[in-house]
C-alpha positions in Angstrom: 85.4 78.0 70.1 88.8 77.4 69.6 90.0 74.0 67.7 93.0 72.2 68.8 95.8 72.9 66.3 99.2 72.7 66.4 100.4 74.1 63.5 98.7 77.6 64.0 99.3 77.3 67.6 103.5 77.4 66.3 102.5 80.2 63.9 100.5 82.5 66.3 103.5 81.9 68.7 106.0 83.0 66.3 104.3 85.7 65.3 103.6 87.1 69.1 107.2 86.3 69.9 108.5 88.4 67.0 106.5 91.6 68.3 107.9 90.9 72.1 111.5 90.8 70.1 111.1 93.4 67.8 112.6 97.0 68.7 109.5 98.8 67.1 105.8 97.6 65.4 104.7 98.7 62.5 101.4 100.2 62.1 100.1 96.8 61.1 101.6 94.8 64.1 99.6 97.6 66.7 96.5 96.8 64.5 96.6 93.4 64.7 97.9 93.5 68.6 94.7 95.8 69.3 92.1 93.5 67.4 93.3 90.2 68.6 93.5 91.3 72.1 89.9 91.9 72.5 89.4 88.9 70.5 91.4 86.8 72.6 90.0 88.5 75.7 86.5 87.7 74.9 87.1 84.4 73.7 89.9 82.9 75.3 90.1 85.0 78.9 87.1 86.1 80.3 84.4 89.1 78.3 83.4 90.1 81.3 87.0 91.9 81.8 86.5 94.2 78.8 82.9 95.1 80.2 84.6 96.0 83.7 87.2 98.2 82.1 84.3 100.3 80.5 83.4 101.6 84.1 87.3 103.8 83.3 86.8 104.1 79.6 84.2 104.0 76.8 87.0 102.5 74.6 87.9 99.4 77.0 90.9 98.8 74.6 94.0 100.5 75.4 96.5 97.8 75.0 99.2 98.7 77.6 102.6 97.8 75.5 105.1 100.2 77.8 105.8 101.5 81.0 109.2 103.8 82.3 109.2 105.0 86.3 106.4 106.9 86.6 104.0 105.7 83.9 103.2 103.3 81.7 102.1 103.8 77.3 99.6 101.9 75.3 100.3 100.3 71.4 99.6 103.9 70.2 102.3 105.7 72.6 99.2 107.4 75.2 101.1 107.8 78.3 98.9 107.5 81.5 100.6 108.9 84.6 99.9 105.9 87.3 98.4 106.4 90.5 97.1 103.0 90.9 100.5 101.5 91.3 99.2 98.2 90.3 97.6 97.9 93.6 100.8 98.5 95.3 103.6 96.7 93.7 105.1 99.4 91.9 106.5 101.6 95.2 110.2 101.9 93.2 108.6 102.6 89.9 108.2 100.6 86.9 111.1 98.9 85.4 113.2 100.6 88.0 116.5 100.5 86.1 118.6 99.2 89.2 116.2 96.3 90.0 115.9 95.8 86.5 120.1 95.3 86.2 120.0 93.1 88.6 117.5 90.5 87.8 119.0 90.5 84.1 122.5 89.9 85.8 120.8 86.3 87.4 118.7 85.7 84.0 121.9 85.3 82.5 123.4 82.8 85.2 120.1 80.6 85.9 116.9 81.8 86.4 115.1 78.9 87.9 116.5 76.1 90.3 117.0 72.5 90.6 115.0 72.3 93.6 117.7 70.1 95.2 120.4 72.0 95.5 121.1 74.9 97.8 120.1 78.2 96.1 121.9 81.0 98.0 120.0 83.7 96.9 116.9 82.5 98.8 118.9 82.2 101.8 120.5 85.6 101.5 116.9 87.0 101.0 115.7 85.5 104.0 118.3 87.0 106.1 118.1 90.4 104.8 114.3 90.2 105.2 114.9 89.2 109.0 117.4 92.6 109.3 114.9 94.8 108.3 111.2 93.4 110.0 110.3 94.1 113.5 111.7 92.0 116.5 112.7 88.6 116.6 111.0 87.6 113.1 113.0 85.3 111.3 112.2 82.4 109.6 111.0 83.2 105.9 108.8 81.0 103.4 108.4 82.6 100.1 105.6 82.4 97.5 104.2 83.6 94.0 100.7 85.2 95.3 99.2 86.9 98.1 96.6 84.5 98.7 99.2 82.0 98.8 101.3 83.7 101.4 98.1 84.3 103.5 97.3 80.3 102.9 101.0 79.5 104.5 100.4 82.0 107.6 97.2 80.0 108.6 98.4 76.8 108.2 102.0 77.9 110.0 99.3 79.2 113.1 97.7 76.0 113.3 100.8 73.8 113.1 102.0 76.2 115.9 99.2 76.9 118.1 97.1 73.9 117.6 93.9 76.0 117.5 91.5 75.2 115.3 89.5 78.9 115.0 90.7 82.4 113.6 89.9 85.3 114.3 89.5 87.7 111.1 87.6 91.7 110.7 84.6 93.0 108.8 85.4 94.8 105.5 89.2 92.5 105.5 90.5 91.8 102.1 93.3 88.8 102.3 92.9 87.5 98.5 90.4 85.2 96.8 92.0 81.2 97.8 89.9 79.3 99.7 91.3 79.5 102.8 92.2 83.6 102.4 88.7 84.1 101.1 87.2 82.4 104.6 88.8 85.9 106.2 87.8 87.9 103.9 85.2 90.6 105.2 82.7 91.2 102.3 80.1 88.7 101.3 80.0 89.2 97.5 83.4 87.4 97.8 82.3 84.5 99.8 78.7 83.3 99.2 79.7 81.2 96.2 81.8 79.0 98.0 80.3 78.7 101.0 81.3 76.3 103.1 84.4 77.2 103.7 87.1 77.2 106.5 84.1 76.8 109.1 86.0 77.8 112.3 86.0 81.4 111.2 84.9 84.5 113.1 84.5 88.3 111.9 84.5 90.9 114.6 84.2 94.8 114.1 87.9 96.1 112.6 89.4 98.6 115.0 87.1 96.9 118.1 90.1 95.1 119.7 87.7 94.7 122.6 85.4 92.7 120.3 88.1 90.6 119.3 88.8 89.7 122.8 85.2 88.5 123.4 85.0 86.3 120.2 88.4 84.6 121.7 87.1 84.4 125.6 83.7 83.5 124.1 85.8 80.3 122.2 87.9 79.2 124.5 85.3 79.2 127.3 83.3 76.8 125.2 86.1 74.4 124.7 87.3 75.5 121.5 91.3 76.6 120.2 91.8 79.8 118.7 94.9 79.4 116.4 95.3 83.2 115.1 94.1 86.6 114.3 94.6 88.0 111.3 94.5 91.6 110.6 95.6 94.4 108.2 97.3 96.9 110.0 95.0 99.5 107.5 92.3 97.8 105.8 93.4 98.9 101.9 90.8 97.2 99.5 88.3 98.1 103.0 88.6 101.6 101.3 91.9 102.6 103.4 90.3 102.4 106.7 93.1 103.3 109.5 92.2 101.9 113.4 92.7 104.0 116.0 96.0 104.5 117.6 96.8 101.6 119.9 94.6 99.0 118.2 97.5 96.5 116.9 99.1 96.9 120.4 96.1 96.2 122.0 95.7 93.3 119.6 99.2 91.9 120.7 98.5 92.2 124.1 95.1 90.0 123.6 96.7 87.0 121.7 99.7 87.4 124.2 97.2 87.1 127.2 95.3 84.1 125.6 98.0 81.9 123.6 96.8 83.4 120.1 99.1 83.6 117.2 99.1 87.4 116.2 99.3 87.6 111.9 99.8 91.1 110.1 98.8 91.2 106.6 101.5 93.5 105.4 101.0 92.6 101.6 99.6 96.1 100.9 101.0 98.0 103.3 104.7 96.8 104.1 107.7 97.4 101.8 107.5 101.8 102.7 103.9 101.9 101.5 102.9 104.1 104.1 106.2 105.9 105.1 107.7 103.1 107.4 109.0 100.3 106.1 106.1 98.1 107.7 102.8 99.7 108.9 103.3 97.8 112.2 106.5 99.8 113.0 104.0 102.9 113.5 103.0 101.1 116.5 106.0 99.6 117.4 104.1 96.2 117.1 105.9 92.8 116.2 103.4 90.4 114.5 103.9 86.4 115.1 103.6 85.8 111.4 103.4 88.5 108.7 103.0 88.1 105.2 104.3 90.6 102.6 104.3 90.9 98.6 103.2 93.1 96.3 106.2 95.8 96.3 108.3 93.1 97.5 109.6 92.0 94.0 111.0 96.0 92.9 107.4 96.0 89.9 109.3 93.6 88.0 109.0 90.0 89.7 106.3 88.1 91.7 107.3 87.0 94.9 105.3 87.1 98.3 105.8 84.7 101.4 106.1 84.8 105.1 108.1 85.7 107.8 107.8 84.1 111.4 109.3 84.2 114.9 111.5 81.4 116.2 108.3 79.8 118.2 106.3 79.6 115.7 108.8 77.3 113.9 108.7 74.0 115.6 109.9 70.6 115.8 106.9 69.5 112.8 108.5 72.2 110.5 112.3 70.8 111.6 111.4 67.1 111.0 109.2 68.0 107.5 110.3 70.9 105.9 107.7 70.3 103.0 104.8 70.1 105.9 104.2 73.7 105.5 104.3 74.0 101.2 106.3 73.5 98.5 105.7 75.5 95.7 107.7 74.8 92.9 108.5 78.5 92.2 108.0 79.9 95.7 111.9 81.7 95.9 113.4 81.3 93.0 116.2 82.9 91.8 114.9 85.7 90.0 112.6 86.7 92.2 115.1 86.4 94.7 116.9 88.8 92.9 114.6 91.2 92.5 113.6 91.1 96.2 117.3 91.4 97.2 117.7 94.5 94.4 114.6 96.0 96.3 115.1 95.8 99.7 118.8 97.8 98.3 117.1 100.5 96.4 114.5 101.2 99.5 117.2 101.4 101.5 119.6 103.4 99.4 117.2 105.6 98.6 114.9 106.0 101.6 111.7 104.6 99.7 109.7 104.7 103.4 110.5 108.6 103.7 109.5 109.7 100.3 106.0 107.8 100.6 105.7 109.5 103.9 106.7 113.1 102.4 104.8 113.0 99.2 101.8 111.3 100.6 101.6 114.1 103.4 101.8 116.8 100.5 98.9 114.8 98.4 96.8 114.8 101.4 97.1 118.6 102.1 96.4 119.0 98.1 93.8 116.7 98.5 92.5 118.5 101.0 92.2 121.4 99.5 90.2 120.5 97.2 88.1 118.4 99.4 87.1 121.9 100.7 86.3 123.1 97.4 84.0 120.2 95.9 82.8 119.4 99.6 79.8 117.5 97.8 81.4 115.7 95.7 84.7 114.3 97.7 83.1 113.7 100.9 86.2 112.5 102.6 89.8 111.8 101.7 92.5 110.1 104.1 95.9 107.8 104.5 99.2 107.0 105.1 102.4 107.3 103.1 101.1 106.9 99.6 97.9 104.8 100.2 95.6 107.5 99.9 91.6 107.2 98.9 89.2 109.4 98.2 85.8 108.5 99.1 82.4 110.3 97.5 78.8 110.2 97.9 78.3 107.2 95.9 80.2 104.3 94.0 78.7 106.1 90.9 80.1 109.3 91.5 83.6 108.1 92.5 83.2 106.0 88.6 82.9 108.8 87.2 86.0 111.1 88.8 87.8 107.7 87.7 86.6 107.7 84.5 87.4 111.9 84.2 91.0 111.0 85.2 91.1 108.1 82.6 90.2 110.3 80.2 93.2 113.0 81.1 95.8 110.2 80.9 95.4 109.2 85.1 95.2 106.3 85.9 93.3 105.1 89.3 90.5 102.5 90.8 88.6 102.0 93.0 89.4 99.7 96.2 87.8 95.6 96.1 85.6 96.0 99.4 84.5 99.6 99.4 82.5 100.9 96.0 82.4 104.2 96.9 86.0 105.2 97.7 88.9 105.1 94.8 92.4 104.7 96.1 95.6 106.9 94.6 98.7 104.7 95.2 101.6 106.2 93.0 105.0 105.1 92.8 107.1 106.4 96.0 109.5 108.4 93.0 106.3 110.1 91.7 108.1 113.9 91.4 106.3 116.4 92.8 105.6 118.1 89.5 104.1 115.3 88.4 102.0 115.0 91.5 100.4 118.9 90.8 100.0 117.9 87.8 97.8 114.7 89.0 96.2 116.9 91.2 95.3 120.1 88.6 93.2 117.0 86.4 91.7 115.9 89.4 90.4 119.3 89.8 89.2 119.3 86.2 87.4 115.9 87.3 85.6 117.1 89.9 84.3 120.0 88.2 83.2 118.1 85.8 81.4 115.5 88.0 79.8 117.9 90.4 78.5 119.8 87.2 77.0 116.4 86.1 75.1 115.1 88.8 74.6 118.8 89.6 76.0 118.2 93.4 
């Protein structure tokens, strides 16, 4: 147990904030870094963390310290190549050197904001955001977490619609806040906080038919059905893709009944999956969609919403606070980061290269696919959110932990045990990407020699 103490408390501080400024440690400082982490971990954060990280590793303590474009370095200089992408927010690489620029430029103006006064830069991010999402989409409410941002689109619905009921999918991951968790599609998530948002209804994903009966079913009974809320692919669901059609279908349905249509683009916007969003495959513009994760260029936090004009009525006009008011929801460096972003995809056509590279990882997956037939039983995706899925959860730990151990870095995906997702930075080179895929082949021999599949 930890005693309060104010006077260590100042010294630890010092003494962390010297090896954050320092240009190199010393031997000592990575020992002491290394020791005290799992220290502090198991007292101070949570021990089960370092358990879960031995399902990579047998040594659960690489202490990340580093990280340049395509991959990041522990205290001790390993260098894991990075195709988990930190679950998808580093599409431009980490500490893109552009984006990076940037947010120092606005660190050295102000980095946070009086809350009074008008901060441009949010402004100027809302505007761009509305140049480059589908249709009529404009108004934009930013946040620090997905969850959050998926809390702001279900309130916005109600305050819209006034419905009462959503309308969410089996196997949907929209984060772990009370009111994202309700949608959530996997039980293990919800059963410890049951009750929750009540009015709440999961239909098959894909089945746009069923979602039309759990609507017609509602309404016929009396009761409002404020939104549905989908992922245009279900990532943490183990990249599961609908058919072709399904989010059109979808807009048709809430356009039929009065039903405010939300896209959970957190995941899959910002050139993920070789568009820009994953609705523009379909050519589908959401009522409310909610983006993050890539949003903020890997080197800020910043999520939020986006909305079209109807959706923003006279309630949201007469309160402006009705909706949220997060203290840091758009401030100025994040701003900045998100503005440097949306620049560099752009610039560099980040939507292309996901949709390039991810085609040539899929034909290499493929390939070997055909080769260890029982040991990846299926692989699939779009752009650069890619999984692999195997006969069992156990299996695919394994591969992960085989990677691990040749300096690749992957996991698996929330709702689905037995797939494991690759989700590289969109500036992955191609030679790095052979190289991914000549250790995966290494992997697989191992694992199929192991469980002899």
């Amino acid at each position: 147990m930890t005693e309060r103490n104010e006077q260590k408390a100042l010294e630890l501080a010092k003494r962390v904030v010297g090896y954050i400024e320092k240009d190199s440690l010393t031997e000592a400082d990575k020992k002491a870094i290394h020791d005290e982490s799992i220290e502090n971990f198991n007292e101070n954060v949570n021990p089960g963390w370092l358990e879960y990280r031995k399902s990579v590793s047998t040594d659960s303590a690489f202490i990340e310290w580093t990280d340049d474009t395509e991959s990041f370095e522990d205290l001790n200089g390993v260098k894991f190549i990075d195709c988990l992408g930190g679950f998808g927010i580093y599409t431009c690489g980490h500490r893109n050197p552009e984006i990076l620029k940037t947010v120092k430029c606005q660190l050295d103006r102000y980095a946070l904001h009086s809350q009074e006064l008008v901060d441009p830069l949010r402004g100027y991010l809302a505007k761009t955001l509305a140049m480059i999402t589908p249709g009529d989409l404009q108004y934009a409410f930013f946040t620090n977490g997905g969850a959050e941002a998926i809390e702001m689109a279900l309130k916005l619905a109600r305050l819209a619609t006034g419905g009462r009921w959503y309308i969410s999918t089996v196997g949907a991951f929209h984060g772990k806040s009370m009111g994202a968790i309700s949608m959530g599609g996997k039980g293990a998530y919800r059963e410890d906080y049951i009750p929750m948002i009540q009015q709440v209804q999961h239909v098959e994903y894909g089945n746009a038919d069923a979602t039309e009966t759990a609507i017609k079913n509602l309404q016929t009974v009396g009761e409002k059905v404020a939104a549905v809320i989908v992922e245009p692919i279900q990532g943490e669901g183990g990249v599961i893709i609908p058919p072709d059609g399904y989010l059109k279908r979808l807009r048709e349905i809430c356009d039929k009944y009065g039903v405010a249509l939300i896209f959970d683009e957190i995941q899959t916007g910002m050139g993920r999956c070789g568009t820009m969003w994953r609705c523009d495959y379909e050519g589908v513009t959401p009522d409310i969609m909610t983006y993050g994760k890539a949003f903020g260029g890997g080197i800020m936090p910043i999520t939020g919403i986006i909305a079209r004009p109807k959706m923003w009525g006279e309630k949201l006009i007469d309160n402006p606070w009705i909706l949220g008011s997060p203290t840091f929801g758009g401030n100025p460096l994040a701003c900045s980061a998100a503005l440097s972003t949306i620049k560099y995809m752009l610039e560099h056509d980040i939507p292309g290269q996901a949709k390039e590279k991810g085609e040539y990882f899929l034909k290499k997956l493929n390939e070997l696919k055909a080769k260890y037939p029982t040991v990846l039983v299926e692989v699939r995706g779009a752009g650069l959110l890619i999984c692999m899925e195997f006969p069992e959860a156990e299996v695919g730990y394994a591969v992960t932990k085989g990677l691990f151990a040749r300096q690749v870095m992957t996991a698996g995906t929330l709702v689905n045990a037995k797939t494991v997702r690759i989700e590289p930075p969109a500036i992955l080179s191609y030679e790095t990407i052979d190289t991914v895929i000549g250790k995966l082949e290494e992997a697989l021999a191992e694992v199929k020699a192991e469980f002899k599949l």
